[in-house]
C-alpha positions in Angstrom: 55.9 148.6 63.0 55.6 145.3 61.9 52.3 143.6 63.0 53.1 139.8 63.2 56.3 141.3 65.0 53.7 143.3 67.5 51.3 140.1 67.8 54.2 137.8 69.3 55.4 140.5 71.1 52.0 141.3 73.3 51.8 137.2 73.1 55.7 137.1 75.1 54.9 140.0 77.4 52.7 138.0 80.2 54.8 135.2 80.7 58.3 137.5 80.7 56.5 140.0 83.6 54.8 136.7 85.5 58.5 135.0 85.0 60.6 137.7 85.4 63.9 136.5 87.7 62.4 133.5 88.4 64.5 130.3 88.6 63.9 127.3 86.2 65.8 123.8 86.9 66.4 122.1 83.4 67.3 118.0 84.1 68.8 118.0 80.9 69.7 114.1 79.1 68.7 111.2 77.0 68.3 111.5 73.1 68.3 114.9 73.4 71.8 114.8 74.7 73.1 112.7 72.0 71.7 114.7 69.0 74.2 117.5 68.8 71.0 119.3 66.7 68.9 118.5 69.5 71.5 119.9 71.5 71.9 123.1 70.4 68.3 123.6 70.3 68.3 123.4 74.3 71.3 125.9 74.4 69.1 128.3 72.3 66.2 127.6 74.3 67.7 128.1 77.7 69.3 131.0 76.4 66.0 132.5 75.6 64.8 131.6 79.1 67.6 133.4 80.4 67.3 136.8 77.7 63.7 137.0 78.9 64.1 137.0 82.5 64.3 133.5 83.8 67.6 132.3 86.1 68.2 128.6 84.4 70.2 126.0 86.0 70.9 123.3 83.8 71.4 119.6 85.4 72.6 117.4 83.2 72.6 113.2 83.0 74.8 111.4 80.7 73.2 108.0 81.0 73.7 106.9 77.1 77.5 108.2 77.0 78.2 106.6 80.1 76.7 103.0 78.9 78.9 103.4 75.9 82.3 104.0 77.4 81.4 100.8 80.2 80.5 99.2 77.4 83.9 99.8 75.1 85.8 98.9 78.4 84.7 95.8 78.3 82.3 95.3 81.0 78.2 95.1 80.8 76.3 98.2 82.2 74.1 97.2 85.2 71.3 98.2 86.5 68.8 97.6 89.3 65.7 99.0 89.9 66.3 102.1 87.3 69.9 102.8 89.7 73.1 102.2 87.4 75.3 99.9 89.5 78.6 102.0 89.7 81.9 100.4 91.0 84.9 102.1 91.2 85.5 101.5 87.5 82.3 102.7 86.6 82.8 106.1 88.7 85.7 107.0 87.2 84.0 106.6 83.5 81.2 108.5 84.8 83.1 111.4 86.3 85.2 111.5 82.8 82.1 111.8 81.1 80.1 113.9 83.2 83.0 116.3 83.3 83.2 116.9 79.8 79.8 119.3 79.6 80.8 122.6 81.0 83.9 120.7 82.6 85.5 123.9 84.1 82.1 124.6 85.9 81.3 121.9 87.0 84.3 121.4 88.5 84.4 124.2 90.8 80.6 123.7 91.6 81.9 119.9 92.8 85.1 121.1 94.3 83.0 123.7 96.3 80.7 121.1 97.7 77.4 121.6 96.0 75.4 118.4 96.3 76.4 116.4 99.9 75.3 112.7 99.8 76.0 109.0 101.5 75.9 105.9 100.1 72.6 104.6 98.6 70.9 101.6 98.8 68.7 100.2 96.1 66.0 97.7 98.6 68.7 97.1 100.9 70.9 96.4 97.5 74.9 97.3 97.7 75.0 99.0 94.0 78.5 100.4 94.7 79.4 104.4 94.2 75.7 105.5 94.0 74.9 108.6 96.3 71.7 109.8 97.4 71.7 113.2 98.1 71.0 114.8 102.0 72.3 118.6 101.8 72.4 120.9 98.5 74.2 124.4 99.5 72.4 126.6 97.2 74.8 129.5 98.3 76.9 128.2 95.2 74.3 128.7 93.2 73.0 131.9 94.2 76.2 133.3 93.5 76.7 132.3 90.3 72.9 133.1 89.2 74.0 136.6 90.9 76.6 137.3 88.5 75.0 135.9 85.5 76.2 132.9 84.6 74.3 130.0 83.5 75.5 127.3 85.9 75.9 123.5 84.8 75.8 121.3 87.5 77.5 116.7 87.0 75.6 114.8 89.6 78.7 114.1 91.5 78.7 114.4 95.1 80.5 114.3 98.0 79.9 112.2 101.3 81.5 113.7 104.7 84.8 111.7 103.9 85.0 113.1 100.4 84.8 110.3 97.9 82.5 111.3 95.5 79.8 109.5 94.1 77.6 108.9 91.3 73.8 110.3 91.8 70.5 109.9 89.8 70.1 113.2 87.5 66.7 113.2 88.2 67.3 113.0 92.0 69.8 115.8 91.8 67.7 117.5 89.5 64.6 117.6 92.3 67.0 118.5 95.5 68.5 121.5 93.7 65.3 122.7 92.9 63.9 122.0 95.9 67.2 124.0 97.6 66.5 127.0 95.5 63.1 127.2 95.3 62.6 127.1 91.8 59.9 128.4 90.1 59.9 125.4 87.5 61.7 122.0 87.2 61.8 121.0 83.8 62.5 117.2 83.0 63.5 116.9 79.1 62.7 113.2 78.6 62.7 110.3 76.0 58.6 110.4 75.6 56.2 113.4 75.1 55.1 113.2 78.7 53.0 111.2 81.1 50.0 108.7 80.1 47.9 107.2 82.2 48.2 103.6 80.1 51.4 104.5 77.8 49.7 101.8 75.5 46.8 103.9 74.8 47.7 107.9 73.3 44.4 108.8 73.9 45.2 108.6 77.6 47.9 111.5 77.6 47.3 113.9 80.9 48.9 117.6 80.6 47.8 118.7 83.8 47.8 116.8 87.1 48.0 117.6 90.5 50.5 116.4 93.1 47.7 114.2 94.8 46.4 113.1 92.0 50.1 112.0 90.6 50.0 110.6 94.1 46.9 108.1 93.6 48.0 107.0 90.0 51.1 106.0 91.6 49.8 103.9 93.8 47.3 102.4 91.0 50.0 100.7 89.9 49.2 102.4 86.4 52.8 103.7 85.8 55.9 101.7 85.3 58.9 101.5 84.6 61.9 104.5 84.5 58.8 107.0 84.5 57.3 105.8 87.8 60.7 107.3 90.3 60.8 110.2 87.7 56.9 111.3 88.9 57.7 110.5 92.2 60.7 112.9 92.3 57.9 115.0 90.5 55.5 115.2 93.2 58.1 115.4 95.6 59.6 118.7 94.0 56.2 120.3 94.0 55.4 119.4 98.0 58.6 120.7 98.7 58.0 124.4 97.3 59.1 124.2 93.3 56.2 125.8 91.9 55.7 123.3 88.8 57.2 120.6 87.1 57.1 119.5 83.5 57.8 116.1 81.7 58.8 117.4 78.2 60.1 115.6 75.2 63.3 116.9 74.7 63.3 115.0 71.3 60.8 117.7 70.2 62.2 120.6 68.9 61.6 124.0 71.2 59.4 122.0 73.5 60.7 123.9 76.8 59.7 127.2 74.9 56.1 125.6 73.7 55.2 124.7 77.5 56.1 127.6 79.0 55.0 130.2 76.9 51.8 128.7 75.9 48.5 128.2 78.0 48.0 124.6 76.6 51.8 123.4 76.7 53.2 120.4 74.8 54.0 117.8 77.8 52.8 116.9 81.1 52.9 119.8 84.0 52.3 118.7 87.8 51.0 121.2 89.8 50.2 122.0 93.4 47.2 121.0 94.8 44.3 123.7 94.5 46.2 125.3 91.8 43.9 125.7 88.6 
């Protein structure tokens, strides 16, 4: 047999016994979304995840398409504090949009009730048709992870009087791995991960504990759209998902290069105590 075909081989085998029908939550979005290369990269990469074991959920934004079609409908995107400022206008361009990936789907996963939210407030700020999520029925899910699909989930939700409702990726991202205990939450992002001053690349951290993500929040250190994004971070991990990664989903087979190697490629949050 081929050697350099045995050599990867014994290097897979580990990682497919230690991840073996485990569940990985992909917040899928950003460049990589708009790149139809980049795109199909993730497909094959998920798709790999799911030939060698792993249960992938895929959440996906939409952020970039969305600004563009508010954008050719004549009105200015908004947004306050990282929240897009949705008004009824704005929903229905988000639920067109957001309905296009997988639209069949994601359809029946919002019809069915998936992710149950009420209005949000951004600091006490009306920003319209923006949920925040209280209830994920991962039942949905299960089922469809039971019969081998690959499911593909719009952050739309419903609040108790069924008007639905345009919700952070991110934040739907983190409560549907949270529901479902996933093994991994992976966040493909716009920069190769997190820095502790993203002036300086000689600061990048690959490994940090949820306390320690914690205390450089609080340092003031991180800003701007990554400081909610590691706060739904350590969130995720206190709440039972094993780890989360901050990938760049800009860089080809990134997913495949932190999971299956001991170094990685981004930024992983772990427990605390974990080595």
């Amino acid at each position: 047999m081929d050697q350099e075909i045995l050599k990867k081989a014994e290097v897979l085998l580990p990682y497919i016994q230690k991840f073996n029908r485990k569940i990985i939550v992909v917040k899928y979005g950003g460049s990589a979304m708009s790149n139809e290369e980049l795109q199909k990269n993730v497909i094959k990469d998920v798709t790999l995840l799911k030939l060698v074991g792993f249960k992938p959920i895929i959440v996906h934004g939409g952020g970039k398409a969305i600004s563009k079609w508010v954008e050719k409908s004549g009105k200015e995107p908004k947004f306050v504090n990282g929240l897009r400022v949705t008004d009824e206008e704005t929903m229905e361009i988000a639920e067109m949009v957001l309905g296009r990936v997988g639209k069949n789907l994601v359809r029946m996963v919002e019809e069915l009730g998936l992710l149950t939210c009420e209005k949000k407030y951004s600091d006490g700020q009306d920003i319209g048709f923006v949920g925040n999520v209280t209830e994920v029925d991962p039942k949905i899910i299960y089922d469809l992870l039971d019969k081998d699909f690959l499911p593909i989930v719009a952050p739309i939700g419903l609040d108790k009087d069924f008007n639905t409702y345009n919700i952070n990726a991110d934040d739907a991202a983190c409560a549907i791995a949270k529901a479902v205990g996933a093994n991994k939450l992976v966040f493909l992002t716009d920069t190769e991960g997190l820095y502790k001053d993203f002036n300086d690349k000689s600061s990048f951290i690959t490994r940090i504990s949820a306390s320690e993500a914690d205390e450089l929040i609080s340092s003031g250190m991180i800003g701007g759209g990554m400081l909610p994004k590691l706060s739904n971070c350590t969130e995720a991990v206190k709440n039972g998902v094993g780890n989360v990664h901050i990938l760049d989903g800009r860089t080809p087979h990134s997913m495949l290069l932190e999971i299956f190697t001991d170094k990685g490629v981004g930024t992983a949050i772990i427990p605390d105590g974990e080595e």
